[in-house]
Backbone as ProteinMPNN parsed JSONL, in Angstrom:
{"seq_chain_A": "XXXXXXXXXXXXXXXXXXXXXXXXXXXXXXXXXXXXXXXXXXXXXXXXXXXXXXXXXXXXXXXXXXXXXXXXXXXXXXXXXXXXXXXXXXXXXXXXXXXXXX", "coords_chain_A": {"N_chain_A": [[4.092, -7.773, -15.153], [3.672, -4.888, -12.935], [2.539, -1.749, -13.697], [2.931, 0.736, -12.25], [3.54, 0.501, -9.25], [2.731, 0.673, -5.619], [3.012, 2.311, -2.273], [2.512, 1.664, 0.722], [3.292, 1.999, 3.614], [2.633, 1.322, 7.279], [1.859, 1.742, 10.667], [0.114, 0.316, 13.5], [-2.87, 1.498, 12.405], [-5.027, 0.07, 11.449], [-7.251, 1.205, 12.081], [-7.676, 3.629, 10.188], [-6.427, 2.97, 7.754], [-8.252, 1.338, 5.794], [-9.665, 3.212, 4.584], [-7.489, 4.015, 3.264], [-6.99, 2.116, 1.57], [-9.213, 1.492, 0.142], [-8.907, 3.772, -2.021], [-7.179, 3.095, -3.346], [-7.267, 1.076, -4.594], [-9.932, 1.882, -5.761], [-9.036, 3.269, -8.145], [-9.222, 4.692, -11.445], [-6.731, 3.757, -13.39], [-6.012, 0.663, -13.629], [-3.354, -0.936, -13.967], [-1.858, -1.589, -11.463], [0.278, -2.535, -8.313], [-0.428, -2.998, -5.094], [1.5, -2.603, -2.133], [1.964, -3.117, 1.024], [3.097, -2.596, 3.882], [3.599, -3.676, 7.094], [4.576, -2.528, 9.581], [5.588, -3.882, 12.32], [3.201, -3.532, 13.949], [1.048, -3.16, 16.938], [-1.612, -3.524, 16.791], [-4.75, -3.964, 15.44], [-4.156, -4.33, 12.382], [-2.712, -6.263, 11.246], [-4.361, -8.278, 10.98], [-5.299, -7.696, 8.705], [-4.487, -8.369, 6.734], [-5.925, -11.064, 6.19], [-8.131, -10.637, 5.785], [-7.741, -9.553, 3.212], [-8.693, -9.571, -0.217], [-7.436, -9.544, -3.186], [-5.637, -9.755, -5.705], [-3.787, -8.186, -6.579], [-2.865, -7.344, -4.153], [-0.798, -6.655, -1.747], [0.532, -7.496, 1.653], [2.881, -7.619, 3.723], [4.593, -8.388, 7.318], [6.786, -6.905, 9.414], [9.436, -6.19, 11.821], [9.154, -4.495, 14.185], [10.645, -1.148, 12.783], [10.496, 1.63, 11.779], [9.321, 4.187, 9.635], [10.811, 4.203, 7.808], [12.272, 2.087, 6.902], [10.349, 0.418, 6.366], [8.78, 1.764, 4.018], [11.594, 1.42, 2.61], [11.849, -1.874, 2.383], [9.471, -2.407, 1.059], [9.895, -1.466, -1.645], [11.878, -2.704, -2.087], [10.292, -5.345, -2.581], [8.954, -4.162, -4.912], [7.53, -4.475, -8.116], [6.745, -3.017, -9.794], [7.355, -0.48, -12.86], [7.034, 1.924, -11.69], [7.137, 4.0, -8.795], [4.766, 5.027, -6.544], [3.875, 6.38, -3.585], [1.551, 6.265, -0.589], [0.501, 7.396, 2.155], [-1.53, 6.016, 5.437], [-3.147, 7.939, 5.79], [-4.326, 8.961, 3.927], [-6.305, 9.816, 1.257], [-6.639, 8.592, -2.063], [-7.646, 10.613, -5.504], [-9.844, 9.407, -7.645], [-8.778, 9.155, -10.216], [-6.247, 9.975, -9.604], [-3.806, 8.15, -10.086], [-3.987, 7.65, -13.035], [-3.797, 10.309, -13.768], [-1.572, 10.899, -13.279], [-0.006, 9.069, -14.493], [-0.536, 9.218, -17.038]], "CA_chain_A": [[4.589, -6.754, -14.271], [2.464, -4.027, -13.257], [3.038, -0.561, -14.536], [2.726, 1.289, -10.797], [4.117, 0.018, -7.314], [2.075, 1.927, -4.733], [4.065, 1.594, -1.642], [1.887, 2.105, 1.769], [4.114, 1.857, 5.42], [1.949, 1.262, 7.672], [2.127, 1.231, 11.81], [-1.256, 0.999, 14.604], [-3.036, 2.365, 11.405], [-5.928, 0.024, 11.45], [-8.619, 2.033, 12.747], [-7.981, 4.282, 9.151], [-5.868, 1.728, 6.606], [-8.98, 0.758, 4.735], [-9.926, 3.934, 3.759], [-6.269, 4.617, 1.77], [-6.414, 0.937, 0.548], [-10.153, 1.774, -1.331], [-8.631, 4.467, -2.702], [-6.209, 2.778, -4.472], [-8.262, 0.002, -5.275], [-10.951, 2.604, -6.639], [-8.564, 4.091, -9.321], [-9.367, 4.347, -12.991], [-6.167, 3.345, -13.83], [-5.526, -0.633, -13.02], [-2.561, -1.317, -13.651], [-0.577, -1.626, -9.969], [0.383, -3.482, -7.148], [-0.109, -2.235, -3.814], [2.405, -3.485, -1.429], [1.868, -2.603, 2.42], [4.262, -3.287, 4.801], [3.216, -3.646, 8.691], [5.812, -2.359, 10.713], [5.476, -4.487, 13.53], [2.11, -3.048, 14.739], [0.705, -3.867, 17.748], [-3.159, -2.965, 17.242], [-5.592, -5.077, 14.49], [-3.514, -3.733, 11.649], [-2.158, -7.119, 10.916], [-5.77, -8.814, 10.624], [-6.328, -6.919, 7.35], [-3.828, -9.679, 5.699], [-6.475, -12.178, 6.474], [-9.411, -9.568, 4.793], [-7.411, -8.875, 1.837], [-8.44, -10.519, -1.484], [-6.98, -8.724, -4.416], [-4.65, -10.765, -6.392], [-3.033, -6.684, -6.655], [-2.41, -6.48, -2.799], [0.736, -7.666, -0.804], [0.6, -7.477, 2.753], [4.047, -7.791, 4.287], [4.415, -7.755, 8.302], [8.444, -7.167, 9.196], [9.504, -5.825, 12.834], [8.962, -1.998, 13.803], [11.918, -0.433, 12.786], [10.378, 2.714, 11.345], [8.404, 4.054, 8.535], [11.793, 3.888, 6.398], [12.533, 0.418, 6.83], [9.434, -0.442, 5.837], [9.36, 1.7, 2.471], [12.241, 0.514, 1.871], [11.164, -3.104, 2.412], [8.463, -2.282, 0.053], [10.511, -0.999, -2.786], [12.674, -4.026, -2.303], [9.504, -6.258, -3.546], [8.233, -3.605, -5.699], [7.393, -4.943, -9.838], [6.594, -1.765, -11.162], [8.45, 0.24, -13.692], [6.986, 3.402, -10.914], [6.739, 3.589, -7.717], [4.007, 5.753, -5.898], [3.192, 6.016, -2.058], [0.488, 6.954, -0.537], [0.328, 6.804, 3.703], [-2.554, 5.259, 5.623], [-3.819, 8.604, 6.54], [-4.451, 10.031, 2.706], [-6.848, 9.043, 0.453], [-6.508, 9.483, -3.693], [-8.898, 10.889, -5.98], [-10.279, 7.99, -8.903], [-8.193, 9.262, -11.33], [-4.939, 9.835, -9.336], [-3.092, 7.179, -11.007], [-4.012, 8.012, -14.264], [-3.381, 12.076, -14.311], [0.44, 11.277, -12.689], [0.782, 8.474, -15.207], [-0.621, 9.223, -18.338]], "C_chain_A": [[3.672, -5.533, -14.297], [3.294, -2.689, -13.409], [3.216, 0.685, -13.278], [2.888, 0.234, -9.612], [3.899, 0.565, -6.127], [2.062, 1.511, -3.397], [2.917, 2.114, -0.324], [2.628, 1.501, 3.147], [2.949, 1.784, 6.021], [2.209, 0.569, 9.434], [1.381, 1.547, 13.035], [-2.57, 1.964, 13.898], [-4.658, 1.518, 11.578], [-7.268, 0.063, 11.464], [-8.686, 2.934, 11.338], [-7.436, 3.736, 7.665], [-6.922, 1.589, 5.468], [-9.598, 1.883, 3.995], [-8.896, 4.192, 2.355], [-6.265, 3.465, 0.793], [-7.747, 0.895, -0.435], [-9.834, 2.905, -2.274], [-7.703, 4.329, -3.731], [-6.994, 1.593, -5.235], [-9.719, 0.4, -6.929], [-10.389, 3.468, -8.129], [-8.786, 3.661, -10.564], [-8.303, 3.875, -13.6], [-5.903, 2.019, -13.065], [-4.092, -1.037, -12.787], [-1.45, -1.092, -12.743], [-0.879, -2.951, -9.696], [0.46, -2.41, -6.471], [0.397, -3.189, -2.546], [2.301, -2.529, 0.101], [2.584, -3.222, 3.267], [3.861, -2.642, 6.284], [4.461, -3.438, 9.276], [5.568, -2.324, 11.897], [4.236, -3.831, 14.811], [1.655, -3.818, 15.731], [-0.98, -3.765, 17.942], [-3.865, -3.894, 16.013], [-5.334, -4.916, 13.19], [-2.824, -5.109, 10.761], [-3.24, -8.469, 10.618], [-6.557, -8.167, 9.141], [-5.624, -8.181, 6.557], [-5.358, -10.907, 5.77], [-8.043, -11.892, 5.822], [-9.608, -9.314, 3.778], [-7.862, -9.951, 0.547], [-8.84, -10.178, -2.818], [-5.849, -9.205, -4.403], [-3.369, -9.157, -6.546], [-2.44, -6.35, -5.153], [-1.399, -7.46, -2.342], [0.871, -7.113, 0.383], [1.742, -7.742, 3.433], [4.496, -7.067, 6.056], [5.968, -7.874, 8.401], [8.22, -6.866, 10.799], [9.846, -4.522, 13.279], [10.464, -2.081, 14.103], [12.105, 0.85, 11.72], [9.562, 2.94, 9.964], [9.217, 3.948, 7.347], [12.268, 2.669, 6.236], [11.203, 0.099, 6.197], [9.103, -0.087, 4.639], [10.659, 1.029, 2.402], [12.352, -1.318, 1.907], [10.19, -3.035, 1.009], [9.004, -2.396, -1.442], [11.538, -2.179, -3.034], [11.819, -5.089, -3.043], [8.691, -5.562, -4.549], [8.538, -4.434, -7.527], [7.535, -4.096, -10.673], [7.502, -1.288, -11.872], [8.368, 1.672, -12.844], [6.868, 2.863, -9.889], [6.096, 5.224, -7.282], [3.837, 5.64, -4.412], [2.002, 7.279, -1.757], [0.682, 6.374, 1.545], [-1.27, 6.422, 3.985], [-3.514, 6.497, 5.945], [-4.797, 9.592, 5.786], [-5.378, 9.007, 2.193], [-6.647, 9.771, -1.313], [-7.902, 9.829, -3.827], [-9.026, 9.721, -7.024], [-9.295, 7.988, -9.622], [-6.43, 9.503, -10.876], [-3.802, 8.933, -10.265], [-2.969, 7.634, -12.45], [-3.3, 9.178, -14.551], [-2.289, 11.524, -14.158], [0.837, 10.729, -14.384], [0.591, 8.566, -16.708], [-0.272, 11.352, -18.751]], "O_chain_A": [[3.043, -5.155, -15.286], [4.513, -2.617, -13.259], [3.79, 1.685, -13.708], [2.175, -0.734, -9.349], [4.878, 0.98, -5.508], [1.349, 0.561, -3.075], [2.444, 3.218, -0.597], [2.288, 0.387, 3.543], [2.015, 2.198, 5.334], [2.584, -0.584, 9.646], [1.61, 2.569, 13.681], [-3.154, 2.864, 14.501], [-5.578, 2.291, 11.844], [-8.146, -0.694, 11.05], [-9.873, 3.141, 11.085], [-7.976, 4.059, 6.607], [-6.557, 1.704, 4.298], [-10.052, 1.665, 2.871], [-9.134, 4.414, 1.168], [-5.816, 3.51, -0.353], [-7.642, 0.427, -1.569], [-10.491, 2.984, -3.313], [-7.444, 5.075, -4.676], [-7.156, 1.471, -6.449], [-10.131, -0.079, -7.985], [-11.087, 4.087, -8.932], [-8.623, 2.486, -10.893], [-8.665, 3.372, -14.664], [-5.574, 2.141, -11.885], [-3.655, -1.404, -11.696], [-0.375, -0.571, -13.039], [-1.551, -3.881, -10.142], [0.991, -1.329, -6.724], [-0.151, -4.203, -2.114], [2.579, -1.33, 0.124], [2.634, -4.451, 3.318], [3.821, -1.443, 6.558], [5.304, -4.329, 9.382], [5.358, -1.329, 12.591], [4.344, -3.717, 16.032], [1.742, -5.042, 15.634], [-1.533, -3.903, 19.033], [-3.058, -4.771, 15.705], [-6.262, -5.341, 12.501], [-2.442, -4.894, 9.611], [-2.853, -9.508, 10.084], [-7.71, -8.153, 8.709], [-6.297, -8.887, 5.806], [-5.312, -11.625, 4.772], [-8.87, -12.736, 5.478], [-10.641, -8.99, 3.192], [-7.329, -11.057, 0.449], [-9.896, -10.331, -3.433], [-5.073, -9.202, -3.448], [-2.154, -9.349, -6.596], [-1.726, -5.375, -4.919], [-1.263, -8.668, -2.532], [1.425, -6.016, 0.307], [1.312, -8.628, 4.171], [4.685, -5.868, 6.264], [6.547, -8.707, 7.703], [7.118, -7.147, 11.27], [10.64, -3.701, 12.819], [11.179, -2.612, 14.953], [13.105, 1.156, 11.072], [9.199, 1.982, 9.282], [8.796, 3.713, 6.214], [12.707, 2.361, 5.128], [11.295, -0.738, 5.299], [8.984, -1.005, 3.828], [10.605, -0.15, 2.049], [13.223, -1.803, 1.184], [10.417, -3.745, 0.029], [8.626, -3.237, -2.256], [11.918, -2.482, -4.165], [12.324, -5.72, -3.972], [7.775, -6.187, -5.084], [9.631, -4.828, -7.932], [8.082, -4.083, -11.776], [8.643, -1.643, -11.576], [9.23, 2.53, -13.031], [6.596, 1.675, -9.71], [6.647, 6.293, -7.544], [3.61, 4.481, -4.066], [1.689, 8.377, -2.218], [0.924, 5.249, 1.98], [-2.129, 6.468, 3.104], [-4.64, 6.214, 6.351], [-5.574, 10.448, 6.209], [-5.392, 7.806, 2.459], [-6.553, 10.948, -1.662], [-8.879, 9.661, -3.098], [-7.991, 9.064, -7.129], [-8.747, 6.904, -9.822], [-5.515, 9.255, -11.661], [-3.073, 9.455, -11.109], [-1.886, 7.954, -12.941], [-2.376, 9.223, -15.363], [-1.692, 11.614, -15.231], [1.5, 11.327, -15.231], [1.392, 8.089, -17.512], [-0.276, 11.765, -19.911]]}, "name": "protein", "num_of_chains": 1, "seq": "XXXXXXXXXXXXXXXXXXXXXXXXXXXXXXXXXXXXXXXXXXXXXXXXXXXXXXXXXXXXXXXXXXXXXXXXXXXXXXXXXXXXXXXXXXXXXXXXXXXXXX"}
């Protein structure tokens, strides 16, 4: 189980998505999951599942019904003992993870 659950909604985001998802990827602290949930986008947003390959990422597409349905979707398959979010529009710094959690 990972020690962080870093929850990203996500809807027509594609065009900036991959920046927030190296930022979580790039953190000094490892231990997460990052769980993204497509809320029923209609733009290339749903072609990142098919990009992704990090045994840490979970791609989940559902049907738009808001950016709270889809955290809470998220938090429904979350592992962690935390949960963090981060939107598609933010990026962390390296150490994010770490400062919150240690």
């Amino acid at each position: 189980m990972p020690k962080v659950s870093v929850i990203m909604p996500t809807y027509n985001r594609g065009w900036i998505i991959v920046r927030a998802i190296e930022s979580v990827l790039g953190q000094s602290f490892k231990d997460f999951e990052l769980i993204i949930v497509d809320d029923g986008s209609t733009d290339n947003t749903s072609k990142l599942n098919q990009s992704i390959n990090d045994r840490r990422i979970s791609f989940v597409q559902i049907d738009h019904r808001g950016v709270s349905a889809a955290r809470n979707k998220a938090i429904s398959l979350a592992g962690g003992d935390l949960i963090a979010y981060l939107d598609t529009d933010n990026v962390w710094h390296a150490d994010f993870l770490e400062v919150m959690i240690l």
